[in-house]
C-alpha positions, 0 to 999 in steps of 0.5 A, spaced: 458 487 449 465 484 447 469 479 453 476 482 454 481 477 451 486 476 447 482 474 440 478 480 442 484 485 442 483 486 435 476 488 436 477 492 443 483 496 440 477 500 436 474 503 443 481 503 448 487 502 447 490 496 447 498 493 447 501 495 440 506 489 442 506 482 441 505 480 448 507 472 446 514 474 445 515 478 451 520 475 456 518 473 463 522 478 468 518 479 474 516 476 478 510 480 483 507 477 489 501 480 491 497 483 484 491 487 487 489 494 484 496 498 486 499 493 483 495 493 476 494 500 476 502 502 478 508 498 476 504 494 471 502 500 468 509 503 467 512 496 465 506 496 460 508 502 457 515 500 456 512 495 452 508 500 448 514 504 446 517 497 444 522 497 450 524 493 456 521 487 451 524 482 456 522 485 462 514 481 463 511 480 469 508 474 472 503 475 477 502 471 483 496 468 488 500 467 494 492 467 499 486 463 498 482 468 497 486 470 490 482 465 487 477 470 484 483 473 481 486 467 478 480 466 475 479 473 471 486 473 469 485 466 467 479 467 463 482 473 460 489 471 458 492 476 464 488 482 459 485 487 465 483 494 463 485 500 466 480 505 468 482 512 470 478 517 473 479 524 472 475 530 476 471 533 472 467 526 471 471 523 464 474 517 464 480 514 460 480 507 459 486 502 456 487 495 456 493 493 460 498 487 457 504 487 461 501 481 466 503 475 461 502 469 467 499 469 473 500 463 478 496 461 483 501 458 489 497 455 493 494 450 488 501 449 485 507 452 489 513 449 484 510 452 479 511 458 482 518 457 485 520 455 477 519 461 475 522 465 481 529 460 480 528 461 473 535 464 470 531 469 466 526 472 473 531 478 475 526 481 479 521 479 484 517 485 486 512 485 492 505 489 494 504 485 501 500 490 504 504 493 510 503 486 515 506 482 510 512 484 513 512 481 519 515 487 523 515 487 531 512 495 531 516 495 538 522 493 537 522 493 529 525 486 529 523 479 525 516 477 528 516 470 527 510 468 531 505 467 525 504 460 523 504 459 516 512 463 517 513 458 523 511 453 518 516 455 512 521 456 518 521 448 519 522 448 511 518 442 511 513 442 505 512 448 500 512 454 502 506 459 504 508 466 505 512 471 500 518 470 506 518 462 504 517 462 497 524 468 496 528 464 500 526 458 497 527 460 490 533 464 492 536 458 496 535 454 489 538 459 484 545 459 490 545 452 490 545 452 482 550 458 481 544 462 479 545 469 481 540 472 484 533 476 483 532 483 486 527 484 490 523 490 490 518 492 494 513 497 492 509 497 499 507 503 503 512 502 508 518 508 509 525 505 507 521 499 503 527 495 500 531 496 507 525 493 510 524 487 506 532 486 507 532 485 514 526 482 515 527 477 509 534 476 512 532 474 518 527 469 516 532 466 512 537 466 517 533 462 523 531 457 516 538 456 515 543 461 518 548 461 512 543 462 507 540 468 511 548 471 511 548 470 503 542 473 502 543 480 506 550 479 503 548 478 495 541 480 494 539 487 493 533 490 495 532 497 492 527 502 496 522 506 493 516 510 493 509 509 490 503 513 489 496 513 486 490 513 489 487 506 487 480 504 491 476 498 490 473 495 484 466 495 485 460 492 480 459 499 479 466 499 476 464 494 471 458 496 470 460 503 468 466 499 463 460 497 460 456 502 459 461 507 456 466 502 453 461 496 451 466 492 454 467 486 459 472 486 464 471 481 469 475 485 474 478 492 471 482 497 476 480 504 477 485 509 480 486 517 479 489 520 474 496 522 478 501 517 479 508 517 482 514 512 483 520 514 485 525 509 485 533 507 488 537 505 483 539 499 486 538 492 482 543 487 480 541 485 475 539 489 470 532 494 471 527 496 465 528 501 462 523 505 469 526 512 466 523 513 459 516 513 463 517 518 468 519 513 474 524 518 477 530 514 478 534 516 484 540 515 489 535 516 494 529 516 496 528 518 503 525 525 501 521 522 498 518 517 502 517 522 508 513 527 503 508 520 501 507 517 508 507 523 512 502 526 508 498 523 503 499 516 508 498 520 515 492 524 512 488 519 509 488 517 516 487 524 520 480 524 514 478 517 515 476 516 523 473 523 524 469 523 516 466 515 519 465 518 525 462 524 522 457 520 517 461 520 511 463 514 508 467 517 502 473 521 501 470 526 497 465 527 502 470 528 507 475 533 503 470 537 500 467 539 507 472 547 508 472 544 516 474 537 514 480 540 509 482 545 513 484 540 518 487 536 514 491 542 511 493 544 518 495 538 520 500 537 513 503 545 515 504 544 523 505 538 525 508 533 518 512 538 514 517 540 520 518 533 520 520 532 513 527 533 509 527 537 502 524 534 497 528 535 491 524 536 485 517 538 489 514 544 491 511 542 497 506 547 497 503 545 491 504 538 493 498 538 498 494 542 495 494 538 490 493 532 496 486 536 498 484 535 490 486 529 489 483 526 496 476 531 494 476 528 486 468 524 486 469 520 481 474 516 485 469 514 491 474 511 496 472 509 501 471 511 509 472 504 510 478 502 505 482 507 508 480 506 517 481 499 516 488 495 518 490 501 522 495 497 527 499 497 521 499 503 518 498 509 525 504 505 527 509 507 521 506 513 518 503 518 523 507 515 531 514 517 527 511 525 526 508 524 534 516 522 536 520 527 532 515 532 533 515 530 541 523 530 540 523 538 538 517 541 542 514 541 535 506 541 536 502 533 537 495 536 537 492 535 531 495 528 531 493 527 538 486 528 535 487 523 530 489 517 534 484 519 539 479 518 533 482 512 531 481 509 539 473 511 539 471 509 531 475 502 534 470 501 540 465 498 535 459 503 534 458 509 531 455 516 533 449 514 531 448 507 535 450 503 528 456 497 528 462 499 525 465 493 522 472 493 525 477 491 519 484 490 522 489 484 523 489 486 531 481 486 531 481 483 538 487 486 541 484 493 538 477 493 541 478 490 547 483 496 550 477 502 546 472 498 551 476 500 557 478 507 555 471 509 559 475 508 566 482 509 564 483 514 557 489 511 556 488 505 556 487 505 547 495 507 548 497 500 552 500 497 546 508 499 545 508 494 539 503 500 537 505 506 539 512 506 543 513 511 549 506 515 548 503 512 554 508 515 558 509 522 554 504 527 558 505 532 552 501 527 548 496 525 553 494 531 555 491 533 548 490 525 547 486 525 553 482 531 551 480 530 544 477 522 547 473 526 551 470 531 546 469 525 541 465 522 546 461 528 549 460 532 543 462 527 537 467 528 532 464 534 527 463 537 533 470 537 536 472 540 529 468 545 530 471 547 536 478 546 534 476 551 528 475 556 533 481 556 537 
């Protein structure tokens, strides 16, 4: 079995592909905070075949650890010259494999923070971009404002040793390139947040503002941040991953990425100095990307939500379980018409029937197994952004809630700990404590899940939402999750 590294391109290339450039004469013009799997299977992916088609030579990537527990991946891209491979798995159970090269540096910030804010001051560093996961943010879900009450963000407040947070090593970095005359870097976020690159505007200004209020205006003045859209279906890498590599490859990947075979990124063209070239491999470049937006989060995003809670609560532990069941598609399928759709704009380009017919094929797809477990996890961040806003405007129009009642009412019985079986669930979410303690009270009061504002606004207060809310928590605890689809299915 080969080890995946740059002496063993030569030899790989007769198996997969692998970059057909000269990855020592490649430029360092990204920065990306946060590398994890949809960052290696997406904007990696587009920049390294840019690179294969012999253009945007300037515009490799450097890869940052900004977490202790990036430490495993420093030491795979470490051992492997940044090389990684990409696995994607298609429906009918085929994979198509490629080594990936467009990642030429990776850095560990807490192990050496100036190195990182070199790279970033570096005049030839033209974009930062980021996958913080939602969180990383830092948004207030009630008031939308700047939460600064995490420690390491009070800390890079203070500006009183290096920084810890992707906050503190832009501001940072943006404060040295201002102080010497160096434009700055566009920062480009490619996180699952409606309005990404106006999000990170407000919320990077406004860190920067209480650290130092004029650098803050300079940067909400100076510094462009493109929104944008990004999609691809990429689970966890498991040992099975690796051992599959291995087995139809005779290769050894110490941390290969898996993703499906649909990938899409649409992108604001808003970047001061300069972009790849994003076009030339099918990015849709475009003024606006709210359409765009709306149609992903409100139905790919909301949806791997209205499966996640009532699939685990139903015994399934994969996606592919939960949208091959006709019961489970059907919900799906009617939350997308009913209750999602009426809340979207035209999407120019896309045929928004075939596009959730294709969601239910991709989420049915066996070969990916993503996990009950991956998409319940986190959910105080992402209920909030990407199904509270179809409850709100729907509720504003006399449009139907139901089914997302539904949703959120699966969410607060999964949150209470213990499945319909007796057996823990491990609750996985920023808020755990918060979370948990308010479904351990819902017994006595059915609202009580819904207290949190930062979470859900008004909603506590909306009887058009309480009444079906209150309903489904009801059936999910005397009948369990199948069940009350069931009897959903025959109304």
């Amino acid at each position: 079995m080969i080890e995946l590294n740059t002496e063993t391109l030569s030899e790989i290339g007769d198996r997969v592909p692998v970059p057909s450039y000269d990855r020592g004469a490649v430029g360092h013009g990204i920065v990306h905070l946060g590398v994890g799997g949809f960052h290696r299977a997406h904007e990696a992916m587009y920049v390294d075949a840019l690179l294969d088609q012999g253009s945007s030579t300037d515009w490799g990537i450097t890869g940052v650890g900004l977490l202790d527990q990036d430490r495993a991946m420093r030491d795979v891209m470490r051992a492997q010259d940044c090389l990684y491979t990409m696995v994607v798995k298609n429906l009918d159970g085929s994979t198509d494999a490629r080594v990936i090269g467009s990642i030429v540096d990776y850095l560990f910030a807490p192990e050496d923070p100036e190195a990182v804010l070199a790279r970033m001051a570096d005049p030839a560093t033209r974009i930062v971009s980021l996958t913080i996961t939602e969180g990383g943010y830092h948004v207030n879900q009630s008031t939308g404002a700047f939460d600064d009450s995490d420690p390491d963000i009070q800390a890079d407040i203070r500006n009183d040793g290096p920084p810890a947070t992707a906050f503190g090593f832009i501001t940072e970095a943006l404060a040295r390139r201002r102080a010497a005359g160096t434009e700055p870097f566009t920062v480009m976020s490619c996180d699952n947040i409606q309005g990404n690159g106006t999000v990170a505007h407000e919320m990077v200004t406004a860190f920067a503002r209480l650290r130092d209020p004029e650098l803050g205006d300079w940067i909400g003045e100076q510094v462009a941040f493109p929104n944008s859209m990004v999609d691809r279906i990429t689970p966890v890498t498991t040992d099975a991953d690796r051992q599959l590599l291995a087995k139809n490859y005779d290769l050894d990947d110490g941390w290969p990425v898996v993703c499906e075979p649909f990938a899409q990124w649409a992108l604001e063209d808003r970047f001061a100095l300069g972009r790849p070239e994003f076009e030339r491999v099918g990015v849709q470049v475009v003024d606006d990307v709210g359409p765009y937006e709306l149609m992903k989060l409100r139905l790919l995003n909301a949806s791997h939500q209205a499966m996640c809670y009532l699939g685990y609560l139903s015994g399934y532990r994969y996606a592919h379980e939960v949208a091959g069941d006709p019961l489970f598609s059907e919900f799906l399928l009617g939350y997308m018409d009913e209750e999602a759709t009426p809340t979207l704009e035209p999407v120019p380009g896309v045929d928004l029937a075939d596009y959730k017919r294709q969601l239910i094929e991709r989420f049915a797809n066996p070969e990916i197994k993503d996990t009950m477990a991956r998409l319940c996890a986190e959910s105080s961040d992402r209920i909030p952004k990407w199904l509270v806003p179809v409850i709100r405007q729907q509720l504003a129009h006399g449009g139907d809630v139901r089914r997302s009642a539904l949703v959120v009412a699966a969410w607060a019985r999964y949150a209470e700990g213990v499945d319909e079986q007796g057996e823990p669930i491990e609750i996985v979410d920023r808020r755990k404590e918060q979370v948990m303690e308010r479904a351990a009270r819902q017994g006595e009061d059915s609202l009580a899940f819904l207290e949190d504002r930062d979470l859900f606004a008004d909603l506590h207060d909306r009887p058009a939402f309480t009444e079906p809310y209150s309903a489904a928590l009801a059936s999910l605890h005397e009948h369990g999750a199948r069940a009350t689809l069931e009897a959903w299915r025959q109304r």
